[in-house]
Each structure stands twice: as structure tokens, then as C-alpha cells.
Backbone of each chain as ProteinMPNN parsed JSONL, in Angstrom:
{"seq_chain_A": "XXXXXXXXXXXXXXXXXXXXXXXXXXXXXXXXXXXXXXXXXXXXXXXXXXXXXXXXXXXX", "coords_chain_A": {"N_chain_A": [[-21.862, 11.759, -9.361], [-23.888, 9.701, -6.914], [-24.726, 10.066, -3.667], [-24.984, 8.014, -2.074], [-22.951, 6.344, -3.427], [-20.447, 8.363, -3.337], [-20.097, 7.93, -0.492], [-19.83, 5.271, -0.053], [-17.193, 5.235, -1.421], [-15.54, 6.696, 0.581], [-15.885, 5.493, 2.896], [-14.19, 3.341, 1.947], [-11.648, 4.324, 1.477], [-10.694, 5.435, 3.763], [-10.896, 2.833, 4.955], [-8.52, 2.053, 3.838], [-6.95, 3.436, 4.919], [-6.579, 3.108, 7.781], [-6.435, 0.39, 7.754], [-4.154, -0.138, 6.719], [-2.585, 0.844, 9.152], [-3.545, -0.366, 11.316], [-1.688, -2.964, 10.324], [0.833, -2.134, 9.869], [1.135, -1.744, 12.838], [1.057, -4.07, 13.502], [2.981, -5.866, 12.487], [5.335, -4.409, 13.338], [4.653, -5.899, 16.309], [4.887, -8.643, 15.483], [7.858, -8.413, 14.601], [9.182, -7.805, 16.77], [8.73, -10.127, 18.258], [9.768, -12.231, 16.697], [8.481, -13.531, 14.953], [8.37, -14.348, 11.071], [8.063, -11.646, 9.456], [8.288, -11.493, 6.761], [8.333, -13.343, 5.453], [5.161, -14.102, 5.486], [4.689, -12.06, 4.376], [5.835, -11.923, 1.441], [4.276, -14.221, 0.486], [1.374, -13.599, 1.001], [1.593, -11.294, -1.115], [1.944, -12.654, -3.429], [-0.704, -14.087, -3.324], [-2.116, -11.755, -4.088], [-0.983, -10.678, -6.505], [-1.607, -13.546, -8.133], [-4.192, -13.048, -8.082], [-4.21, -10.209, -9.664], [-3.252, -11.106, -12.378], [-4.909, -13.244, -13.453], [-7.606, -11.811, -13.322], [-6.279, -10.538, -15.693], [-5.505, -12.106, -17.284], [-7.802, -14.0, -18.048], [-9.946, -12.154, -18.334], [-11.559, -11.806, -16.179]], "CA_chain_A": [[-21.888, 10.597, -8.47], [-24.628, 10.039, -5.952], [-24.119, 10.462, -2.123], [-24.368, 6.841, -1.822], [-21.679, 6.185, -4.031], [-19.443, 9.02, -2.502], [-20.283, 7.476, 1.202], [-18.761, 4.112, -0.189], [-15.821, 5.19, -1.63], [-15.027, 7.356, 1.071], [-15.521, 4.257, 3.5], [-13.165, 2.355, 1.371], [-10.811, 5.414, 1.395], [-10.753, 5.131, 5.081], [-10.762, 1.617, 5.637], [-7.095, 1.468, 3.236], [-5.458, 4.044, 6.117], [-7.222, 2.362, 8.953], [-6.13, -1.489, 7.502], [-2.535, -0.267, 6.677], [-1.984, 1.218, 10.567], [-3.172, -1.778, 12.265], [-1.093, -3.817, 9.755], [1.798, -1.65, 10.338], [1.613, -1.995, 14.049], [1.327, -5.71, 13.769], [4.344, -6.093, 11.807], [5.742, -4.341, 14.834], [4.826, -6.61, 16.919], [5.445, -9.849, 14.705], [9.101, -8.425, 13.974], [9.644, -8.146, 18.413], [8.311, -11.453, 19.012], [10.858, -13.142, 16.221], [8.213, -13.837, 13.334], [9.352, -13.828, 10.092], [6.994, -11.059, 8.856], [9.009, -11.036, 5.575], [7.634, -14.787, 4.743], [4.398, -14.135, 5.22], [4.859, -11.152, 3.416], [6.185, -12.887, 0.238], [2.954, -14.989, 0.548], [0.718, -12.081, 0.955], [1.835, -10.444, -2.208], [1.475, -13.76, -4.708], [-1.828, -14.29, -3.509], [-2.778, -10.754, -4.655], [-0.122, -10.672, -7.827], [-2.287, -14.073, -8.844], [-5.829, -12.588, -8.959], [-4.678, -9.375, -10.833], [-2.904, -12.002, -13.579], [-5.97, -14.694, -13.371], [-7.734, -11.205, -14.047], [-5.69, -10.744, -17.352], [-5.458, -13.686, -18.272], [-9.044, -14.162, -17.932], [-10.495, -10.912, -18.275], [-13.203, -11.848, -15.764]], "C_chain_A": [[-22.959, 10.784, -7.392], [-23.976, 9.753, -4.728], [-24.077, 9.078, -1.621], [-22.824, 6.155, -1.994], [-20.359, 6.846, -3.309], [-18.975, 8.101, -0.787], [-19.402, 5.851, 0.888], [-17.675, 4.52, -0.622], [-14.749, 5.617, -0.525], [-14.639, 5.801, 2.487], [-13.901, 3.367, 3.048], [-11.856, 3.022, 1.937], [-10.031, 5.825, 2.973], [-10.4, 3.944, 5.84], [-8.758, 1.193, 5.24], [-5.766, 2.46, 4.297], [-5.478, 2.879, 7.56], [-6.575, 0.339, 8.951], [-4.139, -1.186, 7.8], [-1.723, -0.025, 7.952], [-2.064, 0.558, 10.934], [-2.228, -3.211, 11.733], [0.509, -3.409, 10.272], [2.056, -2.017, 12.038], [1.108, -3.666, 14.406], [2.434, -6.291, 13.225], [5.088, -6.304, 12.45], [5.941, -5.52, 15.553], [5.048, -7.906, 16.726], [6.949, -9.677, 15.054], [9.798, -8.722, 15.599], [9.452, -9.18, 18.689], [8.936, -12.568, 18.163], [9.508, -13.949, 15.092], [8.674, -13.427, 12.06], [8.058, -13.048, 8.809], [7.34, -11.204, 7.006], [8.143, -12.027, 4.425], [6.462, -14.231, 4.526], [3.735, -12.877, 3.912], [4.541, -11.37, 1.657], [4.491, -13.298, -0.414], [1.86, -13.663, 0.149], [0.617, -11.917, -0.673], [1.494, -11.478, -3.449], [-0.244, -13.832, -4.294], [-2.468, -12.986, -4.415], [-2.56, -10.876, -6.049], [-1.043, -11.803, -8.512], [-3.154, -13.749, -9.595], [-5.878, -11.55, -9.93], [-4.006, -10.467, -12.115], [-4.105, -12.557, -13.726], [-6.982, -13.072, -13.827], [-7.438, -10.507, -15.549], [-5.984, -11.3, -17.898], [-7.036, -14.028, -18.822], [-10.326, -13.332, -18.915], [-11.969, -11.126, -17.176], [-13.799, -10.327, -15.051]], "O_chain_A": [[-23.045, 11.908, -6.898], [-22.845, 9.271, -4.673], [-23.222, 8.823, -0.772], [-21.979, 5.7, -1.223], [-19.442, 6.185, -2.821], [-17.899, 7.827, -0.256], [-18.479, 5.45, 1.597], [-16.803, 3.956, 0.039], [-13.578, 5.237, -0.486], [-13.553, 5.329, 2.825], [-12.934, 2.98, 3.704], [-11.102, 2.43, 2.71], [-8.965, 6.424, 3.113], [-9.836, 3.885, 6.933], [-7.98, 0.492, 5.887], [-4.546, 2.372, 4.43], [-4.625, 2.15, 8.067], [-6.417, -0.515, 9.823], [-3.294, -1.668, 8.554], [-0.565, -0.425, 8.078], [-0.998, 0.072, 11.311], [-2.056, -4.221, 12.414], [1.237, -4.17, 10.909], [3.116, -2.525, 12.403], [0.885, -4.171, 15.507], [2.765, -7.39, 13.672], [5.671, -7.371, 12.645], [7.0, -6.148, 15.566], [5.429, -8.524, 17.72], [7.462, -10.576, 15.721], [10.677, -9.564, 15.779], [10.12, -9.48, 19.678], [8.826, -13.726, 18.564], [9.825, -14.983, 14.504], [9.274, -12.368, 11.878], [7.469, -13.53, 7.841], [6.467, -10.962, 6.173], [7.621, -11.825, 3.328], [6.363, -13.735, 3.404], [2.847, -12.856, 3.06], [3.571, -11.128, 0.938], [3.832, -12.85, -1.352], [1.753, -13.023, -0.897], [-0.315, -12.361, -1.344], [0.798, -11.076, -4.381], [-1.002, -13.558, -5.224], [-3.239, -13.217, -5.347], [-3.481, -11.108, -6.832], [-1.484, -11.376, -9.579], [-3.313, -13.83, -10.814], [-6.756, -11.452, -10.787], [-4.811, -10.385, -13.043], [-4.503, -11.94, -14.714], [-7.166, -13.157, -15.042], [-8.286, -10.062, -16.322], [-6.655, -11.24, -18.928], [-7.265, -14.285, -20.003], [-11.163, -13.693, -19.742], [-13.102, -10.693, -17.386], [-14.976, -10.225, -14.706]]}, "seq_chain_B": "XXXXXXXXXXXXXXXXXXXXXXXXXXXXXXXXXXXXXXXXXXXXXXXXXXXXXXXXXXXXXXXXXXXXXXXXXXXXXXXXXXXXXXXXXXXXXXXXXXXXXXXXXXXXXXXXXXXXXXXXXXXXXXXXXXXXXXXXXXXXXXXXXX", "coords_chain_B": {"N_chain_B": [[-20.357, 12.271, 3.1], [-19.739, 13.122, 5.767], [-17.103, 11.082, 6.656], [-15.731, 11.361, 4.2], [-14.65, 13.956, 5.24], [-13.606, 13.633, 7.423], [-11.099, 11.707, 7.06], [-8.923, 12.819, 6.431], [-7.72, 14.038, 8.544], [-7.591, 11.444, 9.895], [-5.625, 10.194, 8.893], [-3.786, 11.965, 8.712], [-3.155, 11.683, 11.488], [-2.083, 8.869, 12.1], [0.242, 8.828, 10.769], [1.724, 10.6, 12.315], [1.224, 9.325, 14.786], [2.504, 6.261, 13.655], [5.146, 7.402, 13.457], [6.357, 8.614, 15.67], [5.902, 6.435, 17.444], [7.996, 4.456, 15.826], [10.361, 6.388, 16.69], [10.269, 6.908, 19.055], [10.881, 3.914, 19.453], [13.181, 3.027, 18.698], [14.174, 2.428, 16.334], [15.981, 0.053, 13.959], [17.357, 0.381, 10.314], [16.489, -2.138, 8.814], [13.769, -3.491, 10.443], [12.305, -1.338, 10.252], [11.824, -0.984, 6.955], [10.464, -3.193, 6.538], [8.26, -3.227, 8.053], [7.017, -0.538, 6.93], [6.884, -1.675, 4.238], [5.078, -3.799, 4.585], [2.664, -1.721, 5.406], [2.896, -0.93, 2.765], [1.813, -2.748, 0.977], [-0.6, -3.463, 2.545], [-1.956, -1.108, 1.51], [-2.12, -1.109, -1.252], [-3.469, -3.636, -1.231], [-5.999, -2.845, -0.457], [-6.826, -0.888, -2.585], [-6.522, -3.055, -4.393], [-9.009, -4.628, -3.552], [-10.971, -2.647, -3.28], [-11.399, -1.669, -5.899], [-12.024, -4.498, -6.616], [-14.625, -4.261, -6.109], [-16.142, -2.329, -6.562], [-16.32, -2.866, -9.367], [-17.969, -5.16, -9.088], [-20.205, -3.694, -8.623], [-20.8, -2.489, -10.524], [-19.762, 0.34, -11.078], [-17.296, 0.547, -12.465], [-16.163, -0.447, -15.645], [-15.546, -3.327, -17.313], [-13.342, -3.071, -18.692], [-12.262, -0.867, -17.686], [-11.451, -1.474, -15.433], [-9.823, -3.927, -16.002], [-7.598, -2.32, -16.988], [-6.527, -1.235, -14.578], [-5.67, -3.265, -13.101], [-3.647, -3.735, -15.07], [-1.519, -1.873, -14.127], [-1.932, -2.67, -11.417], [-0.429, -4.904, -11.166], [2.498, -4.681, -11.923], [3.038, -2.908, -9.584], [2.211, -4.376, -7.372], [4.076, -7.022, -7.917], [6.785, -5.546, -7.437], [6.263, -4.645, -4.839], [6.395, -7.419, -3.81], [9.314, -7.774, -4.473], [10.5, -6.047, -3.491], [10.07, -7.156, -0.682], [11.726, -9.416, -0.635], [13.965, -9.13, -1.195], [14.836, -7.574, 1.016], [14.559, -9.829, 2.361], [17.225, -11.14, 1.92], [19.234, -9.378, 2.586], [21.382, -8.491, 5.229], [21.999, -8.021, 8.121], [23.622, -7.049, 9.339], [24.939, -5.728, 7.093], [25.565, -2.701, 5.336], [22.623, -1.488, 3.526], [21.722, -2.491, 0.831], [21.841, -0.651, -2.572], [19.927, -1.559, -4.43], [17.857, -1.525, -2.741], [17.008, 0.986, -2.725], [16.603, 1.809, -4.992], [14.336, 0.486, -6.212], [12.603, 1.335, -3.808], [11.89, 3.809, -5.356], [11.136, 2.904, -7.624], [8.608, 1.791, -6.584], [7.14, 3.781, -5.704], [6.739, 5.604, -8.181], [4.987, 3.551, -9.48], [3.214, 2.967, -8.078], [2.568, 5.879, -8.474], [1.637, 5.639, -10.764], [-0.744, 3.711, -10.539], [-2.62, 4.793, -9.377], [-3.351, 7.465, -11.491], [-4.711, 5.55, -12.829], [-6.879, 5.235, -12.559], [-10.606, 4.967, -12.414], [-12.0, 8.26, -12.971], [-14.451, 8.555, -12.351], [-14.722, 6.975, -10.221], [-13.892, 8.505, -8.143], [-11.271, 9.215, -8.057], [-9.733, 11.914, -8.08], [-9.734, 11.928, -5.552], [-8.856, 9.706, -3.975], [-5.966, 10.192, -5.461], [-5.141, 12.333, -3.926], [-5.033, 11.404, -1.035], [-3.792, 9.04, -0.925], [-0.938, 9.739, -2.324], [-0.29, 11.27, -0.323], [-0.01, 9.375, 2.233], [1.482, 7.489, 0.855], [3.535, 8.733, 0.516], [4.539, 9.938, 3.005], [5.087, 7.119, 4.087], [6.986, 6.283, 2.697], [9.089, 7.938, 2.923], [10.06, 7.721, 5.314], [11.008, 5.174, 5.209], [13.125, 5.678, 3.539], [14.767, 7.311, 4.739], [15.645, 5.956, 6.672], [17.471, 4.764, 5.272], [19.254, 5.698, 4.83]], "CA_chain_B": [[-19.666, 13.736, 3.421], [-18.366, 13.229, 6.843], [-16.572, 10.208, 6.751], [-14.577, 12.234, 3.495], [-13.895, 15.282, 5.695], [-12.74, 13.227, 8.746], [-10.308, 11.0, 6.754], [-6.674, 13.585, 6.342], [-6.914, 13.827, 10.06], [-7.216, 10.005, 10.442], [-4.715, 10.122, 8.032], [-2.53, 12.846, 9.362], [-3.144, 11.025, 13.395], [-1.855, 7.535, 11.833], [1.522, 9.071, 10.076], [2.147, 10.791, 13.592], [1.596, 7.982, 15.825], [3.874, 5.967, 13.66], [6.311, 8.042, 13.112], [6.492, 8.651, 17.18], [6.383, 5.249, 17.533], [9.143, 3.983, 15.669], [11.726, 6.635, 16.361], [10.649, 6.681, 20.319], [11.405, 3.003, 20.086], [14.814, 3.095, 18.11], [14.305, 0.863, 15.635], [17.03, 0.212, 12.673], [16.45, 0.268, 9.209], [15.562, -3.184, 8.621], [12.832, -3.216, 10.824], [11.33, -0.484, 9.363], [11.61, -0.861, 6.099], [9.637, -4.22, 6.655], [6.809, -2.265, 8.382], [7.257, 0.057, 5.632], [6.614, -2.888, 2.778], [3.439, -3.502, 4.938], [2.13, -0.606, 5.115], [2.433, -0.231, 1.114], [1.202, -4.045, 0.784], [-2.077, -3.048, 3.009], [-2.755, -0.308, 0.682], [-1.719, -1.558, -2.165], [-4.622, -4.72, -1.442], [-6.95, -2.269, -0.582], [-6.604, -0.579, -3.817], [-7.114, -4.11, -5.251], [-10.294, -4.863, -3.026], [-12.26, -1.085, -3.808], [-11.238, -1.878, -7.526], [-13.601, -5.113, -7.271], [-16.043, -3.973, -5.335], [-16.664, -1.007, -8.041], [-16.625, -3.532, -10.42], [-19.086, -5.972, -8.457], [-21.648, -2.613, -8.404], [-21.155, -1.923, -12.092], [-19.002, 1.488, -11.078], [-16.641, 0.824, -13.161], [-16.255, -1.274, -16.518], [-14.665, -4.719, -16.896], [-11.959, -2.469, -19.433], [-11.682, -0.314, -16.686], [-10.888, -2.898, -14.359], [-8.628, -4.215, -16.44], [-6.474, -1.115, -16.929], [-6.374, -1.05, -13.148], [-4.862, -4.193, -13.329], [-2.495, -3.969, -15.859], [-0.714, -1.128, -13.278], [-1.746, -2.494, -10.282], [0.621, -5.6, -11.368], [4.005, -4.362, -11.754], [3.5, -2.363, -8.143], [2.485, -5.472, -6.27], [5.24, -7.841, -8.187], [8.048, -5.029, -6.988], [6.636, -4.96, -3.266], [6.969, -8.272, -3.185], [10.799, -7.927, -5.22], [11.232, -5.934, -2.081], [10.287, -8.227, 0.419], [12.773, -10.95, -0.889], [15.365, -8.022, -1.139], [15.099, -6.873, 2.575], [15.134, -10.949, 3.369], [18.12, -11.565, 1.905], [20.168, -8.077, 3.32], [22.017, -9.075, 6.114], [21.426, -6.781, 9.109], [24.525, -5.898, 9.704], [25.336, -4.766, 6.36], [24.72, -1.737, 4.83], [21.291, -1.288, 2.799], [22.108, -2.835, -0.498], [21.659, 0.341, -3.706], [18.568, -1.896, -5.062], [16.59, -1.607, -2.438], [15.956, 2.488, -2.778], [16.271, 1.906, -6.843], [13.106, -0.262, -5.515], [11.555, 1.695, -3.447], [11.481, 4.915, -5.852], [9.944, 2.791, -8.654], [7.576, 1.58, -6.161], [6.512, 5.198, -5.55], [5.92, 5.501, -9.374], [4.719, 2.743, -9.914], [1.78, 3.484, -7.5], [1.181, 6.911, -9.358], [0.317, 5.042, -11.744], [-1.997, 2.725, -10.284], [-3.448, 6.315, -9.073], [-3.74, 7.731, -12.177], [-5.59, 4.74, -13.884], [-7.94, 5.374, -11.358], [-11.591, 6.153, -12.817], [-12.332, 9.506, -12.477], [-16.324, 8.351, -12.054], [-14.792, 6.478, -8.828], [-13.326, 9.051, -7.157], [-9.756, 9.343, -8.698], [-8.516, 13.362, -7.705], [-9.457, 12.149, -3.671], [-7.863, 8.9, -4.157], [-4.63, 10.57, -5.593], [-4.906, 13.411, -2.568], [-5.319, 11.121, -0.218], [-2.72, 8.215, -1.279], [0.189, 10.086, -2.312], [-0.006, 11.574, 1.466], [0.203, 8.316, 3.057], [2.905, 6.724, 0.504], [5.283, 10.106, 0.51], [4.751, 9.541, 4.296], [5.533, 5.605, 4.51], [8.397, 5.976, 1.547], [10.161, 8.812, 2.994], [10.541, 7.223, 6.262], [11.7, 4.536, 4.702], [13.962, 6.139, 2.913], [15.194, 8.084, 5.706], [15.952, 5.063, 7.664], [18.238, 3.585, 4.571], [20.617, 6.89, 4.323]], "C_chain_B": [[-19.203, 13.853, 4.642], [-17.248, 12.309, 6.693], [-15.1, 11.12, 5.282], [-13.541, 13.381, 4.532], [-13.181, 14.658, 7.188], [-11.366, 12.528, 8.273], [-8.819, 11.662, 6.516], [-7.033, 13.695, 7.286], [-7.051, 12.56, 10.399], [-5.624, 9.821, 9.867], [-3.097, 10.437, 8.813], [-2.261, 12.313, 11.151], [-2.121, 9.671, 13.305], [0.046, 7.798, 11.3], [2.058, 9.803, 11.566], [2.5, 9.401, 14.148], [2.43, 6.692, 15.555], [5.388, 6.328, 13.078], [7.377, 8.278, 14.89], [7.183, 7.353, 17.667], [7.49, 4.657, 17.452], [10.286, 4.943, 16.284], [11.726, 6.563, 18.063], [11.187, 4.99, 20.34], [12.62, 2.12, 19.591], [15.052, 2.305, 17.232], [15.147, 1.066, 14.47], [16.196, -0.206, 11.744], [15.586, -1.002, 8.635], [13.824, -3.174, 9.233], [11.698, -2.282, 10.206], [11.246, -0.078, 7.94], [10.358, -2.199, 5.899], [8.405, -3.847, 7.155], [6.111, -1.465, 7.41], [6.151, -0.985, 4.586], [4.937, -2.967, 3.609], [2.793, -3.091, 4.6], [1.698, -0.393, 3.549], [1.734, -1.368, 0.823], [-0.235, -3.747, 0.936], [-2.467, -2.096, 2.209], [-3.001, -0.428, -0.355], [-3.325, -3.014, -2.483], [-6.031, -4.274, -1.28], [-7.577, -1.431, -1.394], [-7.735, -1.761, -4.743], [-8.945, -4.441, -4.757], [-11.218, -3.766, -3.077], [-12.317, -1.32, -5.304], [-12.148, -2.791, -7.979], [-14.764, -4.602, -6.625], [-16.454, -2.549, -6.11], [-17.089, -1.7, -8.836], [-18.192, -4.325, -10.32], [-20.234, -5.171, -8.757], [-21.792, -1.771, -9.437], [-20.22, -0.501, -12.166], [-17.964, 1.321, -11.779], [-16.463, -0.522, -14.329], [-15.068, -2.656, -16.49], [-13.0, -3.813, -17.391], [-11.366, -1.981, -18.121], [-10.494, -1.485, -15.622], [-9.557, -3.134, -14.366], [-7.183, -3.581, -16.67], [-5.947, -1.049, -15.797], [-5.321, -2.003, -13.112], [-3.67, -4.505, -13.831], [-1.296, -3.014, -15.001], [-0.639, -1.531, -11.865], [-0.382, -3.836, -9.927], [1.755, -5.434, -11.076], [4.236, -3.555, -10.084], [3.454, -3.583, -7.256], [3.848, -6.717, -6.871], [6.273, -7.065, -7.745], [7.942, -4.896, -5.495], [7.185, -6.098, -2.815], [8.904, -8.713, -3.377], [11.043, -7.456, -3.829], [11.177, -6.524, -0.956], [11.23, -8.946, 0.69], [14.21, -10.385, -1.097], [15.74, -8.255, 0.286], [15.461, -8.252, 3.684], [16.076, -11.405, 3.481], [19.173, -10.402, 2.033], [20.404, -8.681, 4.707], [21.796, -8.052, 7.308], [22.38, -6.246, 9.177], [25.582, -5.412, 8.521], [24.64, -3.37, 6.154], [23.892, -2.03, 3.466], [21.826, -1.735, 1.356], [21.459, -1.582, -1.942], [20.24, -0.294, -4.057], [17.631, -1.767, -4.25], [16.216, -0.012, -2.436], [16.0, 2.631, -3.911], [14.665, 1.619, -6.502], [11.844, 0.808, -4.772], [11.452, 3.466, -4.029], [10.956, 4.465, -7.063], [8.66, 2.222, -8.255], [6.726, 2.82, -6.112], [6.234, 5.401, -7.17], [4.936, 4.844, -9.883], [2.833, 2.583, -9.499], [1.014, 4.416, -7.781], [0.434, 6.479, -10.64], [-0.723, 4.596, -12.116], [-3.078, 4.093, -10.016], [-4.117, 6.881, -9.697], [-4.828, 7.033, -13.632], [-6.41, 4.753, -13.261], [-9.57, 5.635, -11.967], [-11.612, 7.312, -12.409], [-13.501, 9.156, -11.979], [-15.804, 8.195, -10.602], [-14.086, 7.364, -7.944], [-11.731, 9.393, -6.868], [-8.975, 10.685, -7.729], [-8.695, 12.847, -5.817], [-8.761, 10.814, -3.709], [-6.239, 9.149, -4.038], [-4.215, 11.666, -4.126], [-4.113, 12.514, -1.401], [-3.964, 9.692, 0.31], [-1.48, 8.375, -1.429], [0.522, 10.813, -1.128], [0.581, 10.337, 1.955], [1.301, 7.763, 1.979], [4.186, 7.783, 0.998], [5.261, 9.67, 2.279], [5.437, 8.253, 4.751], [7.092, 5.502, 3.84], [9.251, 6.698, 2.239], [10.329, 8.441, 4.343], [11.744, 5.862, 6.075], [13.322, 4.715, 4.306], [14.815, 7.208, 3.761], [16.215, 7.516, 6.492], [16.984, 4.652, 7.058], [19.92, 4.72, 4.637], [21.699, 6.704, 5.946]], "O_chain_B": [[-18.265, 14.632, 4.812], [-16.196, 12.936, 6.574], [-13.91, 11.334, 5.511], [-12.325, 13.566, 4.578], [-12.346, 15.267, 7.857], [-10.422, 12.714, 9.04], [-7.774, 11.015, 6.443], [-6.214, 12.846, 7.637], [-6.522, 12.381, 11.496], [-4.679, 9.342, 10.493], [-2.084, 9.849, 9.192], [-1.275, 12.607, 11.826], [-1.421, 9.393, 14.279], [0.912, 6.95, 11.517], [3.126, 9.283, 11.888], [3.487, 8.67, 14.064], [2.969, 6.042, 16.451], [6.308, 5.732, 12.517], [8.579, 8.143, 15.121], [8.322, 7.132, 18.078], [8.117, 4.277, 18.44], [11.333, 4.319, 16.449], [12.784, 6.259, 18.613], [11.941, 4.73, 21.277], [12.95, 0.979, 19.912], [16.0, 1.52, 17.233], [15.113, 2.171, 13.929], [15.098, -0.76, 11.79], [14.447, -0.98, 8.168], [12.858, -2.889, 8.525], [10.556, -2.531, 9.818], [10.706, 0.983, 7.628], [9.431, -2.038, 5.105], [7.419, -4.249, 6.537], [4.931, -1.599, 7.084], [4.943, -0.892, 4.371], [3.928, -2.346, 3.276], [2.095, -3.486, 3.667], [0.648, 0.09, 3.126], [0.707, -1.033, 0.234], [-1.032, -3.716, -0.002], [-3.69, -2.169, 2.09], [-4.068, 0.039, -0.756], [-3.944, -3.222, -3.526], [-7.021, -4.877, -1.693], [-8.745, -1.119, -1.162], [-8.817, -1.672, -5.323], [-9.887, -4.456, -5.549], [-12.395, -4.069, -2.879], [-13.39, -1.124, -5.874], [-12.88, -2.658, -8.96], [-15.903, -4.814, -7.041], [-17.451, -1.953, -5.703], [-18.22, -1.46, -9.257], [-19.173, -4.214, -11.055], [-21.256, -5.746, -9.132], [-22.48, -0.754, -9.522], [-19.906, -0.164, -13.307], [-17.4, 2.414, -11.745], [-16.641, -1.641, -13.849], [-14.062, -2.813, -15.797], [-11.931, -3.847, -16.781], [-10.364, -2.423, -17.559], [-9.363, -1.91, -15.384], [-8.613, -2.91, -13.609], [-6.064, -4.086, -16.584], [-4.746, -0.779, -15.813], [-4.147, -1.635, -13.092], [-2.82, -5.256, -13.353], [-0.133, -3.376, -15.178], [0.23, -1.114, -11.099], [0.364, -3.856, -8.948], [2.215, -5.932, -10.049], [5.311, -3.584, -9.485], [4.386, -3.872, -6.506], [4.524, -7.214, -5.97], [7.171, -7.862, -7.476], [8.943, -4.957, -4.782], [8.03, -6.207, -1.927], [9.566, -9.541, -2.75], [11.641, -8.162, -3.017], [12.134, -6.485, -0.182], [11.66, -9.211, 1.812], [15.277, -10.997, -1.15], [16.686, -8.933, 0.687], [16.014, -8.291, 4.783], [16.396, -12.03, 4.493], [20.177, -10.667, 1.371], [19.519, -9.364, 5.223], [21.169, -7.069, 6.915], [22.398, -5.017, 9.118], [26.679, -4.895, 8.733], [23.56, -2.986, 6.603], [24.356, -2.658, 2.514], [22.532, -0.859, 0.855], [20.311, -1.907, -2.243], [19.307, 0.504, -3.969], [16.486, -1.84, -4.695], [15.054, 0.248, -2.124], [15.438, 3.663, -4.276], [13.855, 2.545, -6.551], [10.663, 0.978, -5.077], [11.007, 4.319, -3.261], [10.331, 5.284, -7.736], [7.727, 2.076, -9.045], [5.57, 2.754, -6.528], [5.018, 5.283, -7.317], [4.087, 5.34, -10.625], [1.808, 2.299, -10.119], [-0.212, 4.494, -7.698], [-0.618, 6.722, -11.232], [-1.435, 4.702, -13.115], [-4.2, 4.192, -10.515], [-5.261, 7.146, -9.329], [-5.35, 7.481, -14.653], [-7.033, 3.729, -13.541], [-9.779, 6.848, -11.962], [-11.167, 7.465, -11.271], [-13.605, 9.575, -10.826], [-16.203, 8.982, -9.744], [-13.661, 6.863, -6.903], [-11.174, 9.718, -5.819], [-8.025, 10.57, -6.956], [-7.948, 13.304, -4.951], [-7.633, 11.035, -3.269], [-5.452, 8.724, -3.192], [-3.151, 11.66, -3.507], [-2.991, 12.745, -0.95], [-3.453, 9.478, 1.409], [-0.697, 7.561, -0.939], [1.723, 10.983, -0.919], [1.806, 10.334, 2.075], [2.327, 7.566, 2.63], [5.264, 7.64, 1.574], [6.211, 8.98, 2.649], [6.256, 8.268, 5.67], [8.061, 4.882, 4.279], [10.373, 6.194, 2.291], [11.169, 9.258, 4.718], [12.848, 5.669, 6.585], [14.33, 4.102, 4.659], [15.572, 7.936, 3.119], [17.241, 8.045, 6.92], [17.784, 4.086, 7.803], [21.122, 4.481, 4.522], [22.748, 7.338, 6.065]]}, "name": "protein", "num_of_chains": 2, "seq": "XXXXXXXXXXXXXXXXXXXXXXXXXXXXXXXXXXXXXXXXXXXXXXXXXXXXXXXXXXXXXXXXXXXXXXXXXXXXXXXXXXXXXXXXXXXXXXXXXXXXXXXXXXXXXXXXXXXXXXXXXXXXXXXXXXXXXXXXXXXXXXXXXXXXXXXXXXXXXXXXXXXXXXXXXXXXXXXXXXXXXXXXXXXXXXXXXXXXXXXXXXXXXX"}
């Protein structure tokens, strides 16, 4: 692999702790302030669950 | 090469501070199993979003891809099973049995996505680096339910 390559993955690799902590401590503060993190949650998860199907399905 | 060697102490700083967090600020299991689901959601999409962006730059093949896919499926259809679990648990019962059936085939379910991993893309630091932060997020979880 070249050192480019490495330098992006590692980014990535970084960005998926870095996304999930400030997600985590927004949850937090969603769940204290009486949003219903759960909904958006739900939501969340079909949008993703679509594109890998629509990837299947597809194969694009 | 830095940004690799800095990332288990971002890692290891982030599983502290919320681990601190929650227990300095007393929170019951609901709560944090919903943080929890997060947490695996956000990684779980960031998974999905390095997966195209390999693809986008030719690093890995459409098959590939697709393999990715075919595992990364069943983990995001059971986070969200647990979402719709944890909405319909009542707070002031106790933890209903399906949701840690749930969240120990979520933890498989993710080595899997792990292990379909290219190797070209960076697979053995992936798995290092991932099964840290889930065993960390799950076993809090799972801490919180007992």
C-alpha cells in the first residue's frame, strides 16, 4: 500500500472514533433535553440499511 | 504514519471520558444503552462511508464492495432491531432477555463486517482498532443491563 493510501485510511480510522464520541455525547444531550433520540435513531439506520440493499439489489 | 500511531490513545482518551462521564452522572440503563446504539450506529456508518470511498478510488472491487455489504446488512438491520427494542422497554421495567440476545449478535455480527474487510484496505488495523471501541461500547452496555 502506498503512504498515501495508508494516510487515508488511517484518517478514516480516526474520523469513525472521533464521529462516534461526538455522536455519543450528543445523544447525551438529546436524551436530557427530552428528544426522542430513539426516533431519529430508527431513521438513521433505514437510511443506511437502504443504500447497502439498493447496493445489492443493484450491484452499483 | 502519525495520524495511525496517535489513534489507540484517541481511542483509549474517548472510552475514558465516556465511561467517566456516564457513571459520574448516574445514568440508568436505558439511557445508556441508547448512547450505546449510537455509538455502534456512528461506527457502523462510518464503516459504510470508508467502504465507498475505497470503492470511489478503485481500492477495492465492486465484488469486494459487495461482500462488505452483504455483512454490513444484517449488523445495521439488528442496530436498528435494537433501537425499536429499547423504544418499546418501559423504563421502569427490567431490561427485556432480547435486548442482550441483541446486543451479543450485534458484536458478531460486526466481526464479521471486520473480517470481510479487504486486507489491501487495511483490514488487521481496522479489526485492532474496532473490536477495542465495540468491546468498550458493548460491555458497558452490557454492564448497565445486569
Amino acid at each position: 500500500m502506498d503512504p498515501l493510501t495508508i494516510l487515508t485510511i488511517g484518517e478514516r480510522l480516526i474520523n469513525i472514533s472521533v464521529s462516534a464520541w461526538l455522536a455519543f455525547r450528543q445523544a447525551a444531550k438529546d436524551q436530557g433535553a427530552g428528544i426522542d433520540v430513539l426516533d431519529r435513531l430508527d431513521t438513521q439506520y433505514q437510511v443506511r440499511i437502504d443504500r447497502e440493499q439498493r447496493l445489492l439489489d443493484d450491484g452499483a | 504514519m502519525k495520524q495511525r500511531i496517535l489513534y489507540p490513545l484517541y481511542l483509549a482518551l474517548i472510552g475514558c471520558v465516556a465511561a467517566l462521564c456516564l457513571i459520574g452522572c448516574g445514568l440508568k440503563s436505558k439511557p445508556v444503552l441508547i448512547t450505546g446504539n449510537v455509538a455502534i450506529y456512528e461506527a457502523l456508518a462510518a464503516i459504510q462511508d470508508t467502504a465507498d470511498a475505497l470503492r470511489e478510488k478503485n481500492l477495492i472491487s465492486v465484488e469486494q464492495r459487495k461482500e462488505l455489504a452483504s455483512k454490513l446488512l444484517p449488523a445495521l438491520q439488528t442496530g436498528q432491531q435494537l433501537a425499536r427494542l429499547t423504544k418499546a422497554w418501559p423504563a421502569d421495567k427490567p431490561a427485556p432477555q432480547e435486548l442482550t440476545v441483541l446486543i451479543g449478535q450485534l458484536r458478531g455480527l460486526v466481526q464479521t463486517v471486520v473480517e470481510a474487510w479487504p486486507p489491501s484496505a487495511g483490514r488487521d488495523a481496522l479489526a485492532a482498532k474496532l473490536n477495542l471501541a465495540q468491546s468498550a461500547a458493548l460491555a458497558l452496555v452490557t454492564l448497565f443491563l445486569r
